[in-house]
N, C-alpha and C positions, 0 to 999 in steps of 0.2 A: 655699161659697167660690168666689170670679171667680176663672179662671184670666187674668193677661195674653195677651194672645199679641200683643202691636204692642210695640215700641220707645217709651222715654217718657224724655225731657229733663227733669230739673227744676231751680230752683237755690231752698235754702232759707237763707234771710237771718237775723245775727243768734240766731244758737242758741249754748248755751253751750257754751264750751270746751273741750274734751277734756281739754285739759293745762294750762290757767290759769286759777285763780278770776276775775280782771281781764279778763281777756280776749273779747271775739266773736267766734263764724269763722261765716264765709261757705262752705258749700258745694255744690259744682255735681253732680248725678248723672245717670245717665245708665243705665234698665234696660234692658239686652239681650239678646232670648232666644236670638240665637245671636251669636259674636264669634269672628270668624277670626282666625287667629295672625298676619296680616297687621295686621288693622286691631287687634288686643289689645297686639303691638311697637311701635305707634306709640302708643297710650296711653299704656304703660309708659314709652317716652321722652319724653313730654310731661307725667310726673308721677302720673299715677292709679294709681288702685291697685282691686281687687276683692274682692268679698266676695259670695259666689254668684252672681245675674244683677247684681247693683248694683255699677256702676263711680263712683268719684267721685272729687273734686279738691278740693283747697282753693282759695278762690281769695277768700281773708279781703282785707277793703281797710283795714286800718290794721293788721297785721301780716304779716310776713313769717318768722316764729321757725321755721316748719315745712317743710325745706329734703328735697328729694327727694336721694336717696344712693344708689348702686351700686358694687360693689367691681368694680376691674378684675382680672380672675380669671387672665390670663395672666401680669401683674408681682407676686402676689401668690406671697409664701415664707410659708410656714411660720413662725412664730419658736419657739424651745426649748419656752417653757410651754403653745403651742400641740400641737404636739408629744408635750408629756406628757400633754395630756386625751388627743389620739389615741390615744396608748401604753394608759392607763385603760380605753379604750373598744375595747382592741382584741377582746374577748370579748362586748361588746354586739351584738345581733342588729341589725343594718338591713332592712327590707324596705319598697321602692319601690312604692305603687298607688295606681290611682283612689282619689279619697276615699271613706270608711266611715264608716258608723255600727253602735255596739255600745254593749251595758253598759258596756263599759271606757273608752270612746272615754268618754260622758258624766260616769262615774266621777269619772274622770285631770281632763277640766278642770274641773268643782267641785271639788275637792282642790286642783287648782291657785289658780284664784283665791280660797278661801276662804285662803289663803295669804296671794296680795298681797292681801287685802284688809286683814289683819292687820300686814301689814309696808308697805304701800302706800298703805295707808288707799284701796286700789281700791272702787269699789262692788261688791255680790256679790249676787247672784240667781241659783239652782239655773237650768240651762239645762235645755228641754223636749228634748225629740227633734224635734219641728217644728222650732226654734226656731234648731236644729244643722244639721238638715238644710236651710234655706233660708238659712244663712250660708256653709256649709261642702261640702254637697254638690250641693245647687241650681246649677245653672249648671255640671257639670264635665263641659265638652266634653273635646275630646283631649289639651289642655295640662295639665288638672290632676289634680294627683297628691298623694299624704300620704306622707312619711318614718315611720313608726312605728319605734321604739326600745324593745328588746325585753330584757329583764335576766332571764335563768334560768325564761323564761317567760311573763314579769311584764312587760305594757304599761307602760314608765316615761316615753313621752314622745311627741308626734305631732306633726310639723312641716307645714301645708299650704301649697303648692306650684304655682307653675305652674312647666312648660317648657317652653320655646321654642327654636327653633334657636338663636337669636342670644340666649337671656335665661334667666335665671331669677329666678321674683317669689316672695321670700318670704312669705308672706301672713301666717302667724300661728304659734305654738310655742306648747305647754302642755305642762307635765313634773312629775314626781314631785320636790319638793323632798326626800323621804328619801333621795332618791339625788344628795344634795347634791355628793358629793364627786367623782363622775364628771362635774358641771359639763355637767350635760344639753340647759342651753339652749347653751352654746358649742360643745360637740361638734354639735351640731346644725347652725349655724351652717358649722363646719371640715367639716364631712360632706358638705353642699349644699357647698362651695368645690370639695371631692375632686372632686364628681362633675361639676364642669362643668368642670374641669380634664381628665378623661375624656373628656366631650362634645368638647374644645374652644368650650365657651360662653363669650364673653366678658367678660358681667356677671353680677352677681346684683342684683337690684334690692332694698333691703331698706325701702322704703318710704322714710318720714318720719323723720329724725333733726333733733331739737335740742339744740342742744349745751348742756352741764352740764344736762340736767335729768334728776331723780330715774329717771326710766322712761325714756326714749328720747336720752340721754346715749352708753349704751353703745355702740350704733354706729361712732364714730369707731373704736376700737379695732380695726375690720378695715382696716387701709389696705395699700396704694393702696386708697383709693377716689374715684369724682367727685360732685361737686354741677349739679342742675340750676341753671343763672344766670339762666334768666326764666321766665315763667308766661306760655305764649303757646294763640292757639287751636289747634287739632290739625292744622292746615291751613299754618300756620306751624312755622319753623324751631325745634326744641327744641337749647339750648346747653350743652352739660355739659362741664363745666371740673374735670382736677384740681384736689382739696382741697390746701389748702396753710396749714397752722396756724400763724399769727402771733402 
């Protein structure tokens, strides 16, 4: 196996859709073996997002449905039903670390997606441990981190993470649907909120939201949140506008 060791730009044309049968996207990557929290803040506000050494962006040219989103974490309250998952959750174990791999770690997300694959009609394919470790642990300089959610012992849920002074990038969530009723991906979600409330971190960046659709719908539901309003090079001005639902 080549190891990289240089920096590599690419943009791949025309691939199909993540989120619409109909659809094309267009995406730009970018691997890098190392990425300072300077130049990683300035990604994040220009829309990318990561997945071990691989940074990339959309940057589809006949659609626009895939709108970048960050909750502003200082005007953001609690509301009641919020509240009660925390209250549910208040005997859940949290622990904060570099990202891992284990039995469980693998376990939990087959279990997970063999799930949505069922109710989501997701694709599903058993994940390697290579396979895990160059999505999830590959690339985790000082910013990244895993939430692990811990029930009477029992790994129920793993959120990976970057932080930043000024950010937090939610990267990806996989949980135990038996433990349906603790609402493990929203506790998760109100968890990461808690603690850059702590921090005082101003955002959380939770990737790509589009609105009403089956998967990535849910988003809007943490507001205050902003939208990114153009798709500019990294060199240019990034513009994030309060969401304002018409």
């Amino acid at each position: 196996m080549k190891i990289i060791q240089e920096d590599i730009e690419f943009f791949e044309e025309n691939r199909e859709c993540s989120y619409f049968d109909t659809e094309i996207s267009d995406i730009r990557y970018k691997y890098l073996n190392r990425c300072s929290n300077e130049q990683y803040q300035n990604m994040l506000e220009h829309g990318w997002r990561r997945f071990g050494h691989m940074h990339f962006v959309p940057e589809c040219r006949n659609c626009t449905k895939c709108v970048s989103i960050r909750i502003d974490v200082e005007k953001y309250q609690f509301s009641k039903s919020e509240k009660r998952v925390l209250a549910k959750n208040s005997e859940t174990e949290l622990y904060i670390q570099a990202p891992s791999l284990s039995i469980e770690h693998l376990a939990l997300y087959d279990k997970y997606h063999e799930y949505m694959n069922i109710k989501k009609k997701w694709p599903f394919t058993s994940i390697t441990p290579s396979e895990y470790q160059r999505s999830y642990i590959d690339g985790n300089v000082q910013f990244a981190q895993e939430f692990l959610y811990v029930k009477e012992g029992k790994l129920i849920g793993v959120a990976l993470t970057d932080i930043l002074p000024q950010a937090i990038s939610s990267i990806y969530c996989y949980y135990d649907h038996d433990y349906e009723n603790y609402s493990v991906g929203k506790f998760s979600i109100l968890a990461q909120i808690k603690v850059a409330k702590e921090l005082n971190i101003p955002y959380i960046y939770l990737g790509y939201w589009i609105k009403d659709h089956f998967s990535m719908g849910y988003k809007e539901a943490y507001t205050p949140f902003e939208i990114l309003t153009n798709r500019v090079p990294l060199d240019e001005e990034a513009i994030w506008k309060p969401y304002c639902n018409q």
